[in-house]
C-alpha positions as CSV (number, residue, x, y, z in Angstrom):
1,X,-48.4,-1.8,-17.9
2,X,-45.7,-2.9,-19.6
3,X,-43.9,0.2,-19.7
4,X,-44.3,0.4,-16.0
5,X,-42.8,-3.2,-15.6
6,X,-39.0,-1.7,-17.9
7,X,-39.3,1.8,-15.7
8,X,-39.6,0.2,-12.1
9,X,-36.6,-2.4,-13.2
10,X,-34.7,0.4,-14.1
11,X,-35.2,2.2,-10.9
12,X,-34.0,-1.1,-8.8
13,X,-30.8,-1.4,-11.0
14,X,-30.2,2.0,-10.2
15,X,-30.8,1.2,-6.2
16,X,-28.3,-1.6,-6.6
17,X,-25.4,0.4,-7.6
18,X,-26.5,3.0,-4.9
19,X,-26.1,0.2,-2.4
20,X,-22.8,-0.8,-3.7
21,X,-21.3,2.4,-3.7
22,X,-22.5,2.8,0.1
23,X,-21.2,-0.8,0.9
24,X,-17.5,0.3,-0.8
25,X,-17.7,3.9,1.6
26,X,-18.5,1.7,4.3
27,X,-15.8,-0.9,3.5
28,X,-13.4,1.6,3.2
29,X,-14.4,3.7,6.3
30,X,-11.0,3.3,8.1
31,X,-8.8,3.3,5.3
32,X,-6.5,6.0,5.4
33,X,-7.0,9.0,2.8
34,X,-10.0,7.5,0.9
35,X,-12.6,9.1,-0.3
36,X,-16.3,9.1,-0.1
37,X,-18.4,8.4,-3.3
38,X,-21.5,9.0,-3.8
39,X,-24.0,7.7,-6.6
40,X,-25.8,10.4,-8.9
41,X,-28.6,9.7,-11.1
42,X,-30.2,11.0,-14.2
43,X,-33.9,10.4,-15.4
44,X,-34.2,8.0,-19.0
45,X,-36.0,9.1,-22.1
46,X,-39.7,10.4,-21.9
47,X,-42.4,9.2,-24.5
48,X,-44.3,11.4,-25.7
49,X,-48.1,10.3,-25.2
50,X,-50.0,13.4,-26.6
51,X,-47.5,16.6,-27.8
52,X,-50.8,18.7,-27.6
53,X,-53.7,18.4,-25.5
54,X,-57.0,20.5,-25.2
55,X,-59.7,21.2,-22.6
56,X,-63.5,20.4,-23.3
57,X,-64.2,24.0,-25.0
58,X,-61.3,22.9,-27.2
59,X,-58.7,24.9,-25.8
60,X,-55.0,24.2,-25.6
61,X,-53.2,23.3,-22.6
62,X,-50.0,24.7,-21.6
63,X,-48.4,20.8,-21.1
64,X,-49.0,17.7,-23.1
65,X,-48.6,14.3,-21.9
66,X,-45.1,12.6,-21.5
67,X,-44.5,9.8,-19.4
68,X,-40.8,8.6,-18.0
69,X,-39.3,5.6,-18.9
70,X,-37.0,5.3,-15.6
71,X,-33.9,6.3,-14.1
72,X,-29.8,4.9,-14.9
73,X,-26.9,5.9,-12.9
74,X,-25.0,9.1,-14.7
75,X,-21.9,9.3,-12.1
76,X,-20.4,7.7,-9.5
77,X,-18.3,11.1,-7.8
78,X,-15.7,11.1,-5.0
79,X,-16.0,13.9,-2.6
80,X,-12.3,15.5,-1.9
81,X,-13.2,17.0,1.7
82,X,-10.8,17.2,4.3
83,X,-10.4,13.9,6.3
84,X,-9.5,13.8,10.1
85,X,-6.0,13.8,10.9
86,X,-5.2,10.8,13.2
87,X,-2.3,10.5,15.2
88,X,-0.4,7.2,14.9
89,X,3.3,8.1,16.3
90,X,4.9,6.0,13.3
91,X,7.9,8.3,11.7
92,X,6.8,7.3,8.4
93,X,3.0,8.3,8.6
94,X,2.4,11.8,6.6
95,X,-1.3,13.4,6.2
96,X,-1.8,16.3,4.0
97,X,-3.6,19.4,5.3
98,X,-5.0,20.7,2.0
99,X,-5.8,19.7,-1.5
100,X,-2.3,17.8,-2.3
101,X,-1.4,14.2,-3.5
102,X,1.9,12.4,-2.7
103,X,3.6,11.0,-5.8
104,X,4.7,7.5,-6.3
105,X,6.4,5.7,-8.9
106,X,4.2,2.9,-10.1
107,X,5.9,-0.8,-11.0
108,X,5.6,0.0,-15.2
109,X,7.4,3.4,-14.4
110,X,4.6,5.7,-14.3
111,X,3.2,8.2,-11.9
112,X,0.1,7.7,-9.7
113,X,-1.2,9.8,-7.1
114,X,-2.4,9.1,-3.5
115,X,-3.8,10.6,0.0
116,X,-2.6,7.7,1.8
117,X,0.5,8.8,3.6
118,X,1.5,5.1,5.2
119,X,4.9,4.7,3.9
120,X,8.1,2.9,5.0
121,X,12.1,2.6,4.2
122,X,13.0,0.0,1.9
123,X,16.4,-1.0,2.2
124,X,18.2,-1.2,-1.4
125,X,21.5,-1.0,-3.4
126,X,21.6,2.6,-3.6
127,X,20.6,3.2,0.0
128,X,17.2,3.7,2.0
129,X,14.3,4.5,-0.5
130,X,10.7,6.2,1.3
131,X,8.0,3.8,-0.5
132,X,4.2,3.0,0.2
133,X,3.1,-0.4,1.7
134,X,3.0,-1.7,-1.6
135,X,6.7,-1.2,-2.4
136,X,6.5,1.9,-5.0
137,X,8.8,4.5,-4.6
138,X,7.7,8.1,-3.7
139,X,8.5,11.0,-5.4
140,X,10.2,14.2,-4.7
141,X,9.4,17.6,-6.4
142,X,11.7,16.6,-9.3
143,X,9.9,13.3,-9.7
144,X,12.6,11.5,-8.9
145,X,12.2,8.5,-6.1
146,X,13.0,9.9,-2.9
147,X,16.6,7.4,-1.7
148,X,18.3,8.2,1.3
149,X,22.4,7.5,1.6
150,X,23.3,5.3,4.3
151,X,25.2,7.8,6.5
152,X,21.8,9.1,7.9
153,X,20.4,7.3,10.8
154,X,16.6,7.2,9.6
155,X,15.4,7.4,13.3
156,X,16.8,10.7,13.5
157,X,15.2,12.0,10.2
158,X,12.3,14.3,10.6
159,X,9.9,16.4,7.7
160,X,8.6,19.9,8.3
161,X,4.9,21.5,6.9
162,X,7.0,21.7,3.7
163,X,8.0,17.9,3.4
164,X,12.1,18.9,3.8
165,X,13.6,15.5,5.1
166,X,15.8,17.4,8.0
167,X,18.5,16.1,9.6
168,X,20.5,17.0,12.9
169,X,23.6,18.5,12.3
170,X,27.3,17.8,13.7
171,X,26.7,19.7,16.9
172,X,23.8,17.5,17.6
173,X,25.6,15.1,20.0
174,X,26.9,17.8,22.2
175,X,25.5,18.6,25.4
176,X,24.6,22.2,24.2
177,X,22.6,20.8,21.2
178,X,20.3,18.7,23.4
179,X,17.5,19.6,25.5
180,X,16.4,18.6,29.1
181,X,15.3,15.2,28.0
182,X,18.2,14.9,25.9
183,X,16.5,15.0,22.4
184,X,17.9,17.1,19.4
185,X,16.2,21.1,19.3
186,X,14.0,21.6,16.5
187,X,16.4,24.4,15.6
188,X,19.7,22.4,14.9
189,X,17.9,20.3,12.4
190,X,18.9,21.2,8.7
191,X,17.8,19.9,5.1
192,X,19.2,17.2,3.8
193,X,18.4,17.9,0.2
194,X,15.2,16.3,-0.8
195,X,11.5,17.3,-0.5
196,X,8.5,15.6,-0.8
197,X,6.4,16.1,-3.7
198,X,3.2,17.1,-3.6
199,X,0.6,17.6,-6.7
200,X,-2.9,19.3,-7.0
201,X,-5.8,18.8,-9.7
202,X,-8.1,21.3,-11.0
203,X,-10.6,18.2,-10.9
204,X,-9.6,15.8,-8.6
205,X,-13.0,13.8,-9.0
206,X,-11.9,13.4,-12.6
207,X,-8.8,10.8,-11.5
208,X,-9.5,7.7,-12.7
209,X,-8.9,5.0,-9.2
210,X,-6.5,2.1,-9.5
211,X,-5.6,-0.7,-6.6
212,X,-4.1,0.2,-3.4
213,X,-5.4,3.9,-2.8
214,X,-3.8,4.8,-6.1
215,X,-5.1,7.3,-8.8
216,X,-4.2,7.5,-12.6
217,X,-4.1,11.4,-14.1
218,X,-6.9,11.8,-16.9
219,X,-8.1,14.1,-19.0
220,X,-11.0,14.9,-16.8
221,X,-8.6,15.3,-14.1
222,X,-6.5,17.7,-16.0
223,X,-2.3,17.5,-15.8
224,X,-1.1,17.6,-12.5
225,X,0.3,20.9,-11.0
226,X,3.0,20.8,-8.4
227,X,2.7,22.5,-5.8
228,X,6.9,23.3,-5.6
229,X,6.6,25.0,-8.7
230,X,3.2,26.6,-9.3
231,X,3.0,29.7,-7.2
232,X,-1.2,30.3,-8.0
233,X,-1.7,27.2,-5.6
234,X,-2.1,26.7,-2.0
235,X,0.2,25.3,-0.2
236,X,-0.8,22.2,1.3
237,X,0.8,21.3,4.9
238,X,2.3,18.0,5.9
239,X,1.7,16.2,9.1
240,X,4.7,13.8,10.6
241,X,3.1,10.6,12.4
242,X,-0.4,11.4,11.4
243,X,-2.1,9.6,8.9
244,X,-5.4,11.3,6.9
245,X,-8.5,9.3,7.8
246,X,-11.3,8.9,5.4
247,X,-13.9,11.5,5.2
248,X,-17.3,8.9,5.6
249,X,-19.2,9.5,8.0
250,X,-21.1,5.8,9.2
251,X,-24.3,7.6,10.4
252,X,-25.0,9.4,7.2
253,X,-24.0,6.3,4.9
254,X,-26.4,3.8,7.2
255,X,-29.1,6.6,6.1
256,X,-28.8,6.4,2.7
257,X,-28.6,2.5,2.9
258,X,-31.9,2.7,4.3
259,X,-33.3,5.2,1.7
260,X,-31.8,3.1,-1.0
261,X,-33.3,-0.2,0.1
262,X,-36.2,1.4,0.5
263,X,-36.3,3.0,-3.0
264,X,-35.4,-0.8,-4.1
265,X,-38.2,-2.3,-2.4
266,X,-40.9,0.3,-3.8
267,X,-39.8,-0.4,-7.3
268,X,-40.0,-3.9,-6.4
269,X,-43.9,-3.6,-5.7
270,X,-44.3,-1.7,-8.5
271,X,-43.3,-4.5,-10.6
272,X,-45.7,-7.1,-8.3
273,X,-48.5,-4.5,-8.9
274,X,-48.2,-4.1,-12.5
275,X,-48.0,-8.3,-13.0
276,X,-51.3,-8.5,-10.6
277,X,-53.4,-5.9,-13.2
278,X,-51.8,-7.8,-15.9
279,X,-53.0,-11.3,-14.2
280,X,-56.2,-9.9,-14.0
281,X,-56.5,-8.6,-17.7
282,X,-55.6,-11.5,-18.9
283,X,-58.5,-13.1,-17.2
284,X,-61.3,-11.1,-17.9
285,X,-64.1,-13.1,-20.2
């Protein structure tokens, strides 16, 4: 009874964290470009009761007697689907259509990797530098923090599927160079020079998660591989005034918060059941 009393406590610790990675999907259910997580499990040792057992003719069995000693959490994995893309018709909102991360400097000079595609101009000394919310520079395919000179009017600056920064050319203000509504054709718009950067993982589950929708590269991430540069990978597509929504879906995560609490509160009788048979044999005469 005992052993019963350590294996049901095992299997409500392992409930709780299921409930508090549920709680963090729902928490983060309308941030942009995170992630669901999901809680995995793995069963505890086994004692070994009886390695061989016979029948009454004396017989073996094919099975001896093991009993499990409970469950622990082995992983806590994030899923890397596709989120929905969500139009917000802010020039500085990018969502990727595909397996990419944007690049951004982080404050001790490193490189950290994100889905969330809310950025903004920071005005500066050397100009106008694309950055997250947070203030870190983004990266362009060189690595380099993406700074753009003064002489471009920002308002006019739009990115193609390929994140080129493009820019209207001289003709632009001329009659001829405008449309019916007066706005600048798609096709008098040329690069200015600087690309976005985007990276891919061979195990994207294996980034390691830092504050403010940024991840760390780690070994069970593997190195990241650009996408400019590595011609074996696909291509990811940027979206202009779209942000990437997160991929948790609010029915299916109030499901498994009831199958987790109810997991919780069956390993919580089993513990009440186990302390009653113990009350009793500790009052038998």
């Amino acid at each position: 009874m005992m052993r019963s009393l350590w294996t049901a406590a095992s299997g409500m610790t392992t409930q709780q964290m299921n409930v508090d990675t549920i709680s963090n999907n729902l928490a983060n259910i309308n941030t942009a470009g995170y992630k669901k997580e999901s809680a995995e499990f793995k069963s505890l040792l086994y004692q070994t009761i009886q390695g061989k057992s016979f029948d009454n003719n004396g017989d073996p069995k094919p099975v001896g007697i093991q009993v499990g000693l409970g469950a622990r959490n082995s992983a806590i994995t994030s899923q890397y689907t596709q989120g929905v893309l969500q139009e917000t018709g802010n020039d500085w909102d990018f969502a990727i259509d595909g397996r990419g991360f944007f690049m951004v400097q982080t404050q001790d000079g490193g490189v950290a990797y994100t889905r969330n595609g809310s950025f903004g101009i920071a005005i500066g000394s050397e100009g106008m530098t694309l950055a997250t919310t947070d203030g870190n520079p983004v990266l362009d395919t060189n690595g380099n923090p993406i700074v753009i000179e003064d002489t471009y009017n920002p308002a006019d600056i739009t990115v193609d599927e390929t994140g080129q920064l493009l820019y209207p050319n001289g003709n632009s203000s001329d009659e001829e160079g405008q449309n019916e509504e007066g706005q600048n054709e798609e096709g008098l718009n040329e690069p200015i020079g600087i690309t976005i950067g985007l990276a891919q993982f061979n195990n994207p589950a294996g980034l390691e998660k830092i504050s403010g929708s940024l991840l760390k590269e780690t070994e069970a991430s593997g190195e990241a591989r650009l996408e400019d540069t590595d011609s074996l990978l696909t291509k990811s597509k940027l979206k202009q005034r779209f942000l990437e929504g997160s991929n948790v879906q609010a029915v299916d995560e109030i499901v498994n918060l009831i199958v987790a609490q109810r997991a919780y509160e069956m390993n919580s009788k089993v513990i009440s059941a186990a302390d009653e048979m113990l009350q009793q044999a500790n009052n038998l005469r």
